[in-house]
C-alpha positions as CSV (number, residue, x, y, z in Angstrom):
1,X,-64.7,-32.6,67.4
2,X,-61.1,-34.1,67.4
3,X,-59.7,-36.8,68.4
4,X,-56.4,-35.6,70.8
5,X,-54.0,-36.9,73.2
6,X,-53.8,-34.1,75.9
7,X,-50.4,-34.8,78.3
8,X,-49.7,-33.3,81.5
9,X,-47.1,-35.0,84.0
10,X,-45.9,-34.0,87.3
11,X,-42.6,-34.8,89.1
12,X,-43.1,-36.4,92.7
13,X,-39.4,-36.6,93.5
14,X,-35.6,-36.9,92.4
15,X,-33.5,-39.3,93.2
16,X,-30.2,-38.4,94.4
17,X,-27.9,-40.3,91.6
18,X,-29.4,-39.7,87.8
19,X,-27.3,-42.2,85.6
20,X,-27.6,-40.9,81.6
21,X,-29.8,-42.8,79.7
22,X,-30.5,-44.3,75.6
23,X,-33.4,-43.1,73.9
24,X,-35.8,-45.9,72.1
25,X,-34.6,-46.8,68.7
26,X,-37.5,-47.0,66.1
27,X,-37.4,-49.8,63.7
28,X,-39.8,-50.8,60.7
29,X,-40.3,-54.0,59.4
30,X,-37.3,-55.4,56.9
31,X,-39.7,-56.8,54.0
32,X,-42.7,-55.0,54.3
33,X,-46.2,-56.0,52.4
34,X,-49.1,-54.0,51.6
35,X,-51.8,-53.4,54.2
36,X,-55.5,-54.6,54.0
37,X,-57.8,-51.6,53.6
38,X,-61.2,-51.8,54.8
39,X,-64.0,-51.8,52.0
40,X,-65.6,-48.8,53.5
41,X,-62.2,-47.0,53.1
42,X,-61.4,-47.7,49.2
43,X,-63.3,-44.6,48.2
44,X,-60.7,-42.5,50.3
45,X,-57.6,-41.1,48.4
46,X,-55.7,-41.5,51.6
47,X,-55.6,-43.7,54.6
48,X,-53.1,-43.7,57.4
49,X,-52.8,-47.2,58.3
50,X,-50.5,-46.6,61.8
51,X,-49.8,-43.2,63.1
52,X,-47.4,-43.7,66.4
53,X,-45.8,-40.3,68.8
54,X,-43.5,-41.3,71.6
55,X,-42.4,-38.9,73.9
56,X,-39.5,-40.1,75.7
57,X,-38.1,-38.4,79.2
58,X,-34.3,-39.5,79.6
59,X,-32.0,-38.3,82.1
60,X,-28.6,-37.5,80.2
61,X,-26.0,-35.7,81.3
62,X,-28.0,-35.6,85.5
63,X,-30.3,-33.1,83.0
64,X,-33.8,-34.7,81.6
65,X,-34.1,-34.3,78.0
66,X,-36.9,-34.8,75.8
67,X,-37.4,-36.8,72.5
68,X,-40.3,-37.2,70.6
69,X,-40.8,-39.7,67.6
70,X,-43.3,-39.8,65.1
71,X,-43.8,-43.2,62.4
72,X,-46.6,-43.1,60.1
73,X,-47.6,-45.5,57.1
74,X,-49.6,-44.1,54.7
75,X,-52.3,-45.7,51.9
76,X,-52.5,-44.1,48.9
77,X,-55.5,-45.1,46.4
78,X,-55.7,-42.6,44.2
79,X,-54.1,-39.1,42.0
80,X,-54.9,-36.7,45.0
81,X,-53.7,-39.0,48.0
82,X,-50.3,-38.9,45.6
83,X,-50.4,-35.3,45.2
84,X,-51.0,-34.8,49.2
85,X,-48.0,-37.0,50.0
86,X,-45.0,-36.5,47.5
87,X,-43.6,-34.4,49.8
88,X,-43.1,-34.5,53.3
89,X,-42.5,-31.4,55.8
90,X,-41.2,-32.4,58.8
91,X,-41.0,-29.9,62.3
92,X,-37.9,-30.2,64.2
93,X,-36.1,-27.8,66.4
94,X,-33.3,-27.7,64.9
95,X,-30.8,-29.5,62.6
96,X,-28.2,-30.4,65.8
97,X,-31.3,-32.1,67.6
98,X,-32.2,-34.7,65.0
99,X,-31.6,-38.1,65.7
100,X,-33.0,-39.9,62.9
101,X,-35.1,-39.3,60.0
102,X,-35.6,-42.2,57.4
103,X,-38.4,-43.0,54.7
104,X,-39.7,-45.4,52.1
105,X,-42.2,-46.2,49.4
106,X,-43.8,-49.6,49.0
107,X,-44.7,-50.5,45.3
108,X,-48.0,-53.3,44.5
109,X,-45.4,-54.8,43.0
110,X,-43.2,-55.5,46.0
111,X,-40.2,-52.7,44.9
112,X,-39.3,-50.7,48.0
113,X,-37.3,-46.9,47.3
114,X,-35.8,-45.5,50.4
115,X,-35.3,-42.0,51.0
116,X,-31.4,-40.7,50.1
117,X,-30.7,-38.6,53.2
118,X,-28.8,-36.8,50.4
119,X,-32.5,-35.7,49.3
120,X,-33.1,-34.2,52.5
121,X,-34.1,-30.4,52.3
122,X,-34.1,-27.6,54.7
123,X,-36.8,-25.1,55.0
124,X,-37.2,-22.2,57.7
125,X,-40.7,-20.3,58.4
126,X,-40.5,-17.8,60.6
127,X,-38.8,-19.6,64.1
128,X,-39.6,-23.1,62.6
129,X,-37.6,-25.2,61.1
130,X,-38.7,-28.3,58.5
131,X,-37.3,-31.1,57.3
132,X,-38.7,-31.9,53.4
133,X,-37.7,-34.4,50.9
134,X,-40.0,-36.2,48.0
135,X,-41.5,-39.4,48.0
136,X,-40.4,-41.2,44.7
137,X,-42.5,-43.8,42.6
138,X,-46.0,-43.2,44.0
139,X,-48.3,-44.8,42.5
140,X,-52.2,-45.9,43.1
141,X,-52.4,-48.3,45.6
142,X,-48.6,-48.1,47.0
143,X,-47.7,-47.0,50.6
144,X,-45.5,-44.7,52.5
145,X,-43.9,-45.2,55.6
146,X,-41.6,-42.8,57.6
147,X,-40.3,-41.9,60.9
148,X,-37.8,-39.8,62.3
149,X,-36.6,-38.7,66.1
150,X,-35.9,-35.2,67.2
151,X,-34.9,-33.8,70.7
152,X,-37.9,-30.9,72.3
153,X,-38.2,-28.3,74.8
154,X,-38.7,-30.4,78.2
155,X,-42.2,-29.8,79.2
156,X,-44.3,-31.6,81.5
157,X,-48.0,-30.4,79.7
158,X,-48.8,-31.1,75.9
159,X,-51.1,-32.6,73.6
160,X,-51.8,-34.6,70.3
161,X,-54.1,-34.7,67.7
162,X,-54.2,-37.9,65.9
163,X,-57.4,-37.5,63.8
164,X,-56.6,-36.4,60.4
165,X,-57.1,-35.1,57.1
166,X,-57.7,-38.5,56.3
167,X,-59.1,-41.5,58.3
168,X,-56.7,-43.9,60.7
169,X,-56.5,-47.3,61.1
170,X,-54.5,-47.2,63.9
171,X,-52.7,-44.6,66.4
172,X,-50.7,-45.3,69.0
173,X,-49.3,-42.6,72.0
174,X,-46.5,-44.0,74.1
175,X,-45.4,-42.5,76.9
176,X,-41.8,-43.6,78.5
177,X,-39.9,-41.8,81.5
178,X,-37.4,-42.3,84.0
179,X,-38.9,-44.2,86.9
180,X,-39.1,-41.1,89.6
181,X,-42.0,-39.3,87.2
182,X,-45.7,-39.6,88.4
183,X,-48.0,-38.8,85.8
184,X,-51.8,-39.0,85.4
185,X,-53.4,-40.1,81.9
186,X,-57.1,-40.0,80.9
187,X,-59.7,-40.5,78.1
188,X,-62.4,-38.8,76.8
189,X,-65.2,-40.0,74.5
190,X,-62.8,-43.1,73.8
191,X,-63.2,-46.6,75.1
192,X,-59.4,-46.6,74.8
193,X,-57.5,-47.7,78.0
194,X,-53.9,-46.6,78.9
195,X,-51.8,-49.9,79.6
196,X,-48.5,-49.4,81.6
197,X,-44.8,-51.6,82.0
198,X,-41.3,-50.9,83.7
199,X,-37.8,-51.7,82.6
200,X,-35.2,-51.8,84.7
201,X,-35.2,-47.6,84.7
202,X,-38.1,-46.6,82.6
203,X,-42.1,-46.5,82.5
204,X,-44.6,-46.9,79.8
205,X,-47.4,-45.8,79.0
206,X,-49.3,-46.9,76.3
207,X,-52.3,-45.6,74.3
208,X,-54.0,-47.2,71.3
209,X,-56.8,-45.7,69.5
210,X,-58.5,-47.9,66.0
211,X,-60.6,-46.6,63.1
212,X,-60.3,-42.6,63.5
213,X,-62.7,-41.2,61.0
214,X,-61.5,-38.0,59.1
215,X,-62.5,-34.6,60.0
216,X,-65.2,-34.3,58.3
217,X,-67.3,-37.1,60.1
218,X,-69.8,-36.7,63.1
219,X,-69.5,-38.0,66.9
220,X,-65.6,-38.2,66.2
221,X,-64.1,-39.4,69.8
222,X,-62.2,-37.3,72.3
223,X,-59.2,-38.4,73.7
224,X,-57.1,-36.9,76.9
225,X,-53.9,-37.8,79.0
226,X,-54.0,-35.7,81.8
């Protein structure tokens, strides 16, 4: 069974003055190091060490609008976790709706190569559109990290699948909207707990799941925003 983040939100009223909004900027660490991996993982040719969505509801314009933003870091230990990940397909909408898209490798030795936007490929399937570009320098034992920001269809029902082809360390959903949303969340076969704050015109709600095993494992948890 999978591990999933179901969302379904309703809207309990509007207020009468909608003031535009900023979207959430994503940031990763300047000087990043090498994460730990767990003994029982090293045998893995992959492990995603943090796998984050946000799905962000701002008002711009008096319309609401929806971003969503996906960061991963990725462990790689050995030749097929290199061949998985040297290259990277990413869904988006559309090219106008992109607000970011940035990427890196992390060397043993400390070297860091970040992605030339130059090296930034289209590819279109059908009605979807990808974003690809190669990761350069893998290497046993070197990570991947990556995020990037693109604007959806406004929907107030979804869901996401965090497990994986390989096992997570970490996942994190975060849900933020405009204060005047009322929204329901819920877990299934998870002892994970959705924890809440306000800004000044936002909510959040935060989900945080640990140690996801890869599809191929028994008694894998549920989870469920409803």
């Amino acid at each position: 069974m999978k591990r999933m983040l179901l969302l379904a939100f309703s809207i309990c009223a509007f207020i009468a003055t909608v003031q535009s909004q900023e979207i959430a900027s994503e940031t990763w660490i300047d000087k990043p190091v090498l994460h730990t991996v767990d003994n029982n993982l090293k045998n893995e040719s992959a492990i995603l060490v943090f796998d984050k969505r946000r799905m962000e509801y701002i008002d711009v314009d008096k319309e609401l609008t929806l971003y969503k933003t996906v960061h991963k870091i990725i462990h790689i230990n050995d030749d097929k976790g290199i061949e998985t990940f040297n290259k990277i397909y990413l869904p988006v909408t559309s090219n106008a709706d992109i607000k970011a898209i940035k990427a890196r490798t992390i060397l043993p030795n400390g070297k860091i190569i970040e992605l030339n936007e130059k090296n930034i490929k289209d590819l279109e399937e059908g009605d979807r559109i990808y974003k690809i570009f190669a990761m350069e320098g893998l290497e046993k034992g070197c990570e991947i990290e990556y995020y990037y920001t693109y604007k959806r269809e406004v929907s107030f029902f979804g869901m996401e699948i965090f497990q994986a082809r390989f096992p997570v360390m970490e996942s994190r959903m975060e849900l933020v909207t405009p204060k005047r949303l009322v929204f329901e969340t819920r877990t299934f076969n998870s002892s994970a707990k959705p924890s809440g704050s306000e800004e000044t015109d936002k909510k959040w709600t935060i989900i945080t799941e640990k140690n996801i095993p890869g599809p191929m494992k028994k008694n894998t948890a549920l989870i469920k925003l409803t």
